[in-house]
C-alpha positions, 0 to 999 in steps of 0.5 A: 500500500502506498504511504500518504502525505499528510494532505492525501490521509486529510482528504482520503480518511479525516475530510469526510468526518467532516461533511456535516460539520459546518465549524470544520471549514471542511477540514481546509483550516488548521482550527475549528469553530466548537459549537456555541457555550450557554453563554451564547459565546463561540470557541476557536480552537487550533492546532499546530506542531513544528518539526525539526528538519521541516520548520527549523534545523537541529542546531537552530536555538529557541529563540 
């Protein structure tokens, strides 16, 4: 079997989930609108990771 990038496993198995869920932007967005609290108040939520060798270098400092 074929190994999927990232975008292809979004689209083949996550996106679908998706479909009747109007906050998921149909997956094309790395946060989520969550259903609106009692307080009537919409939560944002988001997500994200960095990894050495695609958004900085090994040696690369914290700062």
């Amino acid at each position: 079997m074929p190994r999927l990038s990232e975008f292809e496993l979004i689209d083949t198995l996550l996106k679908p989930l998706a479909v009747n869920a109007p906050g998921a932007f149909a997956l094309s967005d790395d946060a989520a609108v969550l259903p609106e609290s009692p307080a009537g108040a919409a939560l944002v939520m988001t997500k994200d990771a960095l990894a050495i060798g695609i958004h900085m270098l090994v040696d690369d400092p914290p700062g």
